[in-house]
N, C-alpha and C positions, 0 to 999 in steps of 0.2 A: 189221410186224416191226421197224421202225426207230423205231416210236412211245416206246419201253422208253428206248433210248437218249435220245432226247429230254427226257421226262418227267425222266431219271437227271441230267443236264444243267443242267435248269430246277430240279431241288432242290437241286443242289450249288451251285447260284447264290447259290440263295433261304438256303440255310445259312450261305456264307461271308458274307453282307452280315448277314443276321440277326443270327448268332453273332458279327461282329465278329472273326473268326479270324485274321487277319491280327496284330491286336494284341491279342485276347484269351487265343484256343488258335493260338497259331504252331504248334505239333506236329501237332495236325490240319488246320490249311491247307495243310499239307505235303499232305500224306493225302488230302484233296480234290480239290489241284490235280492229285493222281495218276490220282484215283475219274475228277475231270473231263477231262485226256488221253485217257482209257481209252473212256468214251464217247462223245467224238468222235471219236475211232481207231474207232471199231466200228460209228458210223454213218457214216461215209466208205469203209469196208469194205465194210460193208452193201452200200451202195450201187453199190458199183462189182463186186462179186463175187454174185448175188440167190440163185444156185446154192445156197447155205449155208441159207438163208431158216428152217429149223426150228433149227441152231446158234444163229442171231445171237436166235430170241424166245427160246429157256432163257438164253444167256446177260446179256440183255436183262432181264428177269425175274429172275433172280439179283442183278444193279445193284439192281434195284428194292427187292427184299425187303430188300437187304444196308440197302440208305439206310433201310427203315423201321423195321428192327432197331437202327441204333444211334440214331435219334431215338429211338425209345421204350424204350431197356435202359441207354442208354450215358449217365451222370450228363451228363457236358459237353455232350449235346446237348437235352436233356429241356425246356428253355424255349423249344424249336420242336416241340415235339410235334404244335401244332396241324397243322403239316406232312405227319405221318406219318398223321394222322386224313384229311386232303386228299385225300393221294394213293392213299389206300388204295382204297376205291371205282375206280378207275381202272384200279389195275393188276388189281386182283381182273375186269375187264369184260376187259382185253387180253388176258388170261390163257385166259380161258375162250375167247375170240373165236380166239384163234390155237390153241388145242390142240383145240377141231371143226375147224379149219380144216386141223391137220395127219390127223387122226384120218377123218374123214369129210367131205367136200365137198360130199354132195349134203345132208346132216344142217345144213351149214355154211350154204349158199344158200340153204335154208328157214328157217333162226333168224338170218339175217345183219342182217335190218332191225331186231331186239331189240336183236342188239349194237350195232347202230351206236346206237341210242336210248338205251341204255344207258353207251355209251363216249359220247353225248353229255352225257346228264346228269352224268355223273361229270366231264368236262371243267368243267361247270356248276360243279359243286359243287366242282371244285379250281380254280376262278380264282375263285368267292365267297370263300374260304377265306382263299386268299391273299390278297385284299382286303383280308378282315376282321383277318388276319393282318397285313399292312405297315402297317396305321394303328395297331394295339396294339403294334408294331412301331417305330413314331413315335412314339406316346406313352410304350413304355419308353424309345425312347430320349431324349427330352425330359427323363424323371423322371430317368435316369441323369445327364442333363447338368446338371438341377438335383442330384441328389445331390453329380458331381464338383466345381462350383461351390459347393455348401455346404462338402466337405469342404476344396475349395481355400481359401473365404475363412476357413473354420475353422483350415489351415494359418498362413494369413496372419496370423489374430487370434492366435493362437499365439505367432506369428515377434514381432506388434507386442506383445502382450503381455510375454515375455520380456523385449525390447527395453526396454517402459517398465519394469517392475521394476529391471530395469539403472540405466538412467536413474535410477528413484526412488532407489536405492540411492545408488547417484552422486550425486546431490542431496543427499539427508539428510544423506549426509557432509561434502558441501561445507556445508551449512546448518546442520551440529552446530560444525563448523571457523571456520564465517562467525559465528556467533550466541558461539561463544568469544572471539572477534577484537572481535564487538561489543560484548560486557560488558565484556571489558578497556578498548575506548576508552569507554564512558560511566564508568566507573571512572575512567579517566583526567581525561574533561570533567568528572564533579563536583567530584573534586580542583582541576582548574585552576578550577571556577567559584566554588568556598569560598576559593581565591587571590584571584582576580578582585576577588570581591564584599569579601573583607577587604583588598584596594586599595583600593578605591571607599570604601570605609569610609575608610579611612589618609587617603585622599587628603582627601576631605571636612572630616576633622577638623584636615588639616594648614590647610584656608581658614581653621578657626574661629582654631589657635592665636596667629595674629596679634593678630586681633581679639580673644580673650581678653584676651593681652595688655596691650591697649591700654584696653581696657574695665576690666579687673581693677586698672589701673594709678592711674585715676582715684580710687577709692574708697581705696586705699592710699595714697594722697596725703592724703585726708581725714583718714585717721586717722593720718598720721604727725605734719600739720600741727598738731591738734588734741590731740594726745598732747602733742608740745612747748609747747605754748600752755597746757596746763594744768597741766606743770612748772612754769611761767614762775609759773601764777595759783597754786598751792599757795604758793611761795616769795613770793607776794606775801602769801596769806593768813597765813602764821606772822608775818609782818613786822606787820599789822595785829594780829594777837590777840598780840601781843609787848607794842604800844603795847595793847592796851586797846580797840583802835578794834570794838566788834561789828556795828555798822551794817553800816563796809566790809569785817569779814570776810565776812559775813551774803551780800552782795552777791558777792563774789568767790566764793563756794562757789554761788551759783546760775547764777556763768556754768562753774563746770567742770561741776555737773550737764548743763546745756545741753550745753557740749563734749563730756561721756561720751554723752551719749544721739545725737549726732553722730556720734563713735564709734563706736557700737554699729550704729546704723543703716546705716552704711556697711562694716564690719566684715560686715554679714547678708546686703549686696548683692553683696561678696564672696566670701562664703562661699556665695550663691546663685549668680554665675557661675562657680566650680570644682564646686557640685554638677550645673552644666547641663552645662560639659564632660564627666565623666566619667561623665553619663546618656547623652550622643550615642557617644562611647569605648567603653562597654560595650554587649554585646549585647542587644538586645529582649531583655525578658521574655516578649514576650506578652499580658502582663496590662494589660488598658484602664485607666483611672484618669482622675479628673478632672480637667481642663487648660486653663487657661485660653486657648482659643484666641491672641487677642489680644496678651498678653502673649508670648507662644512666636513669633510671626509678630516681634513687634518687636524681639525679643531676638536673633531669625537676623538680621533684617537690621542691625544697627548691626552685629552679630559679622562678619557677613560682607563689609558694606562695611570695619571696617578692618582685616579680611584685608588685602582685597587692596592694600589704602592700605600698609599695612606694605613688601608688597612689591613694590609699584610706587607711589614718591612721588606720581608725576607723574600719578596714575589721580585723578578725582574724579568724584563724578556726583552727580545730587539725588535726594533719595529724598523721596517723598511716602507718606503712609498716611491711609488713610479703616476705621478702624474701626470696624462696629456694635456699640455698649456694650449690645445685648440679646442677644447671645449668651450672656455667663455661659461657667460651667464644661459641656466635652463629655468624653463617657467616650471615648477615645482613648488607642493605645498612642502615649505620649508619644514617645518615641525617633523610633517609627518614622514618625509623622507630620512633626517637626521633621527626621528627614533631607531627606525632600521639600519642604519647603517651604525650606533650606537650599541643595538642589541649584537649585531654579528661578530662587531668587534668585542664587544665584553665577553661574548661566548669564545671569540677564539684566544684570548685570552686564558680566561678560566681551565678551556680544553691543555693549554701549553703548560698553566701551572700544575694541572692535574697528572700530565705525563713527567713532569722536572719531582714531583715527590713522590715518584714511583724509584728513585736512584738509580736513574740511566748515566751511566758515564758517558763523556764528550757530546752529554746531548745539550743542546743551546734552544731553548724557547724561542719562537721567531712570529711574529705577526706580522704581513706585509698585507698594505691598503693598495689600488691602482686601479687608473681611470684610464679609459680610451673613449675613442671617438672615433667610431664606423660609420658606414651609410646609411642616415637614418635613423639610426641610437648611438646610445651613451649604453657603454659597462661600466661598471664598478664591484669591482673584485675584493674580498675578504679572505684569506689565506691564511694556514696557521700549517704547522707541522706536529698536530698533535694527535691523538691516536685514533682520528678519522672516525667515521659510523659504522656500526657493526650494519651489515648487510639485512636481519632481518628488523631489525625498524627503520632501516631508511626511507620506507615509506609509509610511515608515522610522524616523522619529525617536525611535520603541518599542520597537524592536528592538534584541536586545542585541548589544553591538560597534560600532554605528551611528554613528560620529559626525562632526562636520564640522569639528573642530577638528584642528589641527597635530598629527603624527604624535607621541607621547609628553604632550603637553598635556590626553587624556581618556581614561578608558578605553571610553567608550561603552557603561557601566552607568549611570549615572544615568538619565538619565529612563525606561530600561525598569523597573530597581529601583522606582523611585518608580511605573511603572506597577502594578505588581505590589503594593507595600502598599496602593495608594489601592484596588484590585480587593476586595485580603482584607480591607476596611475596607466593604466594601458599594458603596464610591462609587464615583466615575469622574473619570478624568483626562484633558481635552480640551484644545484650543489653536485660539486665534484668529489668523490672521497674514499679513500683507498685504507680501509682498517690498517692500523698499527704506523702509519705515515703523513695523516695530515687530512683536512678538509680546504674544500674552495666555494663561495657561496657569490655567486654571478647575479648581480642585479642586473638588469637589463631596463632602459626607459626609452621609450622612441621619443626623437625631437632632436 
């Protein structure tokens, strides 16, 4: 009779763990915990009062039914059904066992060993059940905990998602803001580099204006000399064809011939160095043209030795040149070839003046220029014997801003400029140079 209550007990158990009611159906774990009081109150009851013994198996019986009705009718309990299939066999055996037993006892005693065989198979068959029940049991709940773990990291990809869009958002903004900030300053840099570069130009040309000068001054001298000297010889020649004399007029007009063709030649030499100024002056064209190497190498260096004679008396140095006379005419953009080789020499220059006011004895300033002609290129060499590159910026000395001279003395475009034409020229612009003995700065051009 107490077996009802038990069974009622053993499901309410099997329900609240199965179903999770606690935090799935709180309103029915209410309900349970009630179901389950009730059937311990009645098998302590039971037990202590036996008198009752036909009340407690209906009311016992009634628990039972009541649990298998709402596993199997009631939606929130229906994924334990297998429960109510368990239990059924069981109660259906108690059932019949206690109502012969109320009913007839001698009926009872003779079919008692069925039921007990009976209420044992069914015991069988609801602790199989349950078995098979708490492992599919385990395994929902596993799948659930993978479900709630998918939904949670799906939460999270959510959360981080959002989050990065934020973020991207925020970025792009910053990176539409940053990339406006950037255009404005290389706006800014190519202006100041078309500054720069038309410095380095200014500057350059301010070495030549010296030495124009001073060059240009010579051949004007010729012809002023020779201009007066052929006043002198016309006034000589009216004076002889006055007297008659045709000999020594004859004579006197072959030397102002001579004198004009003096003239003229020196007049050309002139008129060739203001046309070489205002090729270096104006901007590249671009356009290659044939050039006499040779002559362009010799015509930077007197120009630029007396630059700097102009402006420093006291500066002297020797200049050596070893030309190859098989070079000939190369197609070269004139200008921009003759900047570089301008720049190298004014720098080895400068390098020679800079070791001669340090008071070395028996030291002699020396600048030697030289051309050859190998297979397939032209060299052109730059040489000084001045106190060469120190080793750790010799690989700086191409880069633009770079430079090792007194603050306002350079702008530290030249040799990168000059790297830069010799590049867009095919060729390559390298440097020999031994600290405290001298540098060598090797053009190279194919052609």
């Amino acid at each position: 009779m107490t077996l009802h209550f038990i069974i009622a007990i053993v499901v309410i158990r099997y329900l609240q763990k199965r179903l999770q009611t606690k935090i799935e159906l709180p309103e029915w774990d209410r309900k349970l915990k009630l179901g389950m009081t009730a059937s311990i109150t009645m098998l302590v009851v039971s037990a202590v009062l036996p008198q009752f013994k036909g009340l407690y198996i209906w009311i016992g019986q009634a628990f039972c039914f009541t649990l298998v009705y709402l596993i199997l009718y009631q939606p929130a309990f229906k994924v334990a059904k297998q429960a109510a299939i368990s239990i059924i066999p069981l109660i259906i055996a108690t059932f019949f066992r206690d109502l012969a037993k109320l009913v007839n006892d001698s009926f009872y005693e003779s079919w008692k060993n069925y039921f007990d065989v009976a209420i044992f198979f069914s015991f069988i068959w609801l602790i199989a059940l349950l078995i098979i029940s708490n492992k599919q049991t385990k395994a929902l709940e596993k799948e659930k905990e993978k479900a709630r773990a998918k939904e949670k990291e799906y939460e999270i990809t959510e959360k981080i998602k959002m989050q990065l869009e934020i973020q991207v958002a925020e970025r792009t903004a910053s990176l539409t803001l940053q990339k406006e900030e950037l255009e404005k300053t290389i706006n800014e840099l190519k202006s100041t580099q078309t500054q720069l570069v038309h410095a380095e130009k200014m500057a350059s040309l301010g070495e030549l204006t010296a030495g124009i000068a001073h060059e240009i001054q010579n051949p004007l001298n010729f012809v002023n000399n020779f201009s007066e000297l052929n006043t002198e010889l016309i006034d000589e020649l009216e004076q002889e064809l006055a007297k008659g004399n045709h000999s020594e007029a004859i004579s006197i007009a072959k030397d102002i011939r001579e004198n004009e063709q003096k003239i003229n030649h020196h007049g050309k030499r002139a008129d060739g160095i203001v046309k070489g100024m205002l090729q270096h002056s104006r901007s590249s064209s671009g356009q290659k043209e044939p050039t006499d190497i040779n002559a362009l190498a010799d015509e930077y260096l007197r120009l630029a030795y007396h630059g700097l004679r102009a402006k420093d008396k006291s500066f002297n140095a020797t200049m050596k040149t070893d030309f190859d006379e098989n070079i000939g005419m190369m197609n070269i953009i004139t200008q921009d070839i003759g900047r570089v080789i301008l720049n190298l020499i004014t720098n080895a220059f400068y390098t020679v003046g800079e070791k001669k006011k340090t008071g070395l004895t028996d030291y002699e300033p020396t600048v030697r220029v030289s051309t050859k002609k190998m297979k397939g290129r032209i060299e052109i060499k730059v040489a000084d014997n001045g106190n060469g590159i120190p080793e750790k910026v010799l690989d700086k000395i191409f880069q633009p801003f770079f430079t090792t001279k007194p603050t306002g003395q350079g702008t530290g475009l030249g040799l990168s400029l000059s790297y830069d034409i010799i590049k867009s020229h095919g060729g390559e612009l390298n440097v020999k140079t031994k600290e405290g003995e001298g540098s060598e700065f090797i053009i190279t051009l194919i052609g």
